[in-house]
N, C-alpha and C positions, 0 to 999 in steps of 0.2 A: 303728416296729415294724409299720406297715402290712404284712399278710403273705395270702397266695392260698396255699390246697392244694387240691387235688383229689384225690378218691378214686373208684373206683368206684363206684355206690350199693349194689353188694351186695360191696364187700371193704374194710371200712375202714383195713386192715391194711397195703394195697397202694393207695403214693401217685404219682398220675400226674405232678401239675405242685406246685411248691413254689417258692415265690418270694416277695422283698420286694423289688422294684425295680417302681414304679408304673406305669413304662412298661409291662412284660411283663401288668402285674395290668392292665392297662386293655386291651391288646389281648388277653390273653386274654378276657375278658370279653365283649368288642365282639360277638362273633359270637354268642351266646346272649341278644345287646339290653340285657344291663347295660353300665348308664354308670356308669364311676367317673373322677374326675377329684379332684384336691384345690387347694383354696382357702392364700390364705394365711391361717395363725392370727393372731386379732388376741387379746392378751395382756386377760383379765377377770378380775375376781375368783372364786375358788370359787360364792360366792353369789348369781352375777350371776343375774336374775331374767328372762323373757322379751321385755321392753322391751330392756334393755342388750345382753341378744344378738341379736335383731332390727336393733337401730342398729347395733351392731357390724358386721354384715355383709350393713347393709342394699343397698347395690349388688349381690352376687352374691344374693340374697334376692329383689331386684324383678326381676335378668335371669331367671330359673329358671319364675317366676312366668309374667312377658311371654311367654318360650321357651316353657313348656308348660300354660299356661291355671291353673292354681293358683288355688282360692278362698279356700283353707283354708290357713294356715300357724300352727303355736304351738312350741312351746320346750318338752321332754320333760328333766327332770333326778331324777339320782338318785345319789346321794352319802351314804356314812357318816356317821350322827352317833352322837350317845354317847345319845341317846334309848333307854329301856329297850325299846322295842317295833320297833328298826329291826332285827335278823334276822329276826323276823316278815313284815315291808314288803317286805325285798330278799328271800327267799324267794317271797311271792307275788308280787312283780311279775316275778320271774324266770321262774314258772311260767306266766304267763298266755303269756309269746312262745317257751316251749319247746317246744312242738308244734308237730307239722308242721301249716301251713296255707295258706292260699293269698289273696289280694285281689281283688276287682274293680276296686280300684286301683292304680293304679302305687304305691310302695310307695321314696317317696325321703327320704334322711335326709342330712343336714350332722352331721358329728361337731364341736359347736363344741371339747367338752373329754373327756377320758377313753377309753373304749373297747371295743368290745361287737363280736362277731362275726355275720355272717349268715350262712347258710347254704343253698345255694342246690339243691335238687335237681330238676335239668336233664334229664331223660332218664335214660343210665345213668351221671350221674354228680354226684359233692356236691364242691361248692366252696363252700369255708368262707373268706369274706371278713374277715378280722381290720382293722377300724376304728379307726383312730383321730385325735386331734383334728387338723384339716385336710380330711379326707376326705369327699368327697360319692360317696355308694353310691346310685344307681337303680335300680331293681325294677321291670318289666315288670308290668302286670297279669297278674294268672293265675298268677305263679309259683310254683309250688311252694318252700316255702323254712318257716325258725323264726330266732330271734334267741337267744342264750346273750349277758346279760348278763356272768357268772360269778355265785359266790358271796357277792361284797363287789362290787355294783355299785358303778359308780364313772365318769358319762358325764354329759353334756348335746348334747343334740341339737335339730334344727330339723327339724323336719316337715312334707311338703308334702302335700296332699290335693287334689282335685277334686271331690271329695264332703263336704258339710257336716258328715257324721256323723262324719266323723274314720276314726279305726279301725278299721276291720270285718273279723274274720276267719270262716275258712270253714276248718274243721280238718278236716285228712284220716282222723283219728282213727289213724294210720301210729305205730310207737312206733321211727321210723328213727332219730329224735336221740337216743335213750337209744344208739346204737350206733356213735358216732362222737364222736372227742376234744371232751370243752368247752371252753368257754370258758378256764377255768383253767389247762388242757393247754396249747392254743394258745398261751396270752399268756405262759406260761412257757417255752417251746419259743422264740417270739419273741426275751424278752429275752434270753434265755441265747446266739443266734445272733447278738444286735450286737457 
């Protein structure tokens, strides 16, 4: 369900490119400096913890690193429980990446399990990268871009950094992702398309 749309940044209505064929998603990509490429899935438990997926996919994990200097790598999960206070959790941690923002770092994720979209605005236009497990998405410093987990997050990811601090965003304070299909949208739109 890997899937690429493109909209204009000012007509979300009116869609440029639509695709799930990884080849198209990766050369369209190429020329705005995201790298997408996918790994193979190695099969873990739900609960596997950042150790097991680290080993999991420690060879493409030490190439990425060696390739592009990496200090910083850790394992990002978020998955339903039946805990009383988890739409609470999956609401703010959804909100924390739904604004538009931007990094001083490259900004690369490994989908080991599940699936989250980025969104990319490029100039005059948003591509919305729909991730999922296999899938390594790179982000350019600087880019302009937000993340839509959805509603019922549900992903684990590997995260690479250059900077000790991890995470650091810079919001545009822009309210363009309220203006364009969520997460929910997309990943529905997806499966209903296989």
């Amino acid at each position: 369900m890997t899937h690429l749309t493109t909209w204009p940044a000012d007509d979300p209505g009116r869609v440029l490119r639509d695709t799930d064929r990884p080849d198209e998603i990766a050369a369209a990509l190429a020329p705005i400096g995201v790298r997408f490429d996918q790994w193979t899935i190695v099969d873990l438990p739900s609960d596997a913890g950042q150790d097991a997926v680290l080993t999991a996919y420690r060879e493409q994990v030490d190439k990425v690193i060696a390739d592009e200097g990496f200090i910083l790598v850790d394992v990002v999960a978020l998955h339903p429980t039946e805990a009383p206070d988890w739409p609470a959790t999956a609401t703010a941690a959804r909100a924390k990446f739904l604004a538009e923002h931007t990094h001083a770092d490259a900004e690369v994720r490994f989908f080991a399990a599940g699936a989250g979209v980025f969104y990319l605005h490029i100039g005059d236009e948003v591509h919305a990268v729909l991730c999922e497990a296999g899938d390594l998405l790179s982000v350019p410093a600087g880019t302009t871009h937000w993340f839509d987990m959805g509603t019922s997050p549900s992903f684990t990811a590997v995260r690479f950094f250059h900077d000790a601090d991890g995470w650091v965003g810079d919001f545009t304070g822009s309210d363009i992702a309220s203006r364009f299909p969520d997460f929910d949208v997309l990943y529905a739109v997806a499966v209903a398309a296989r």
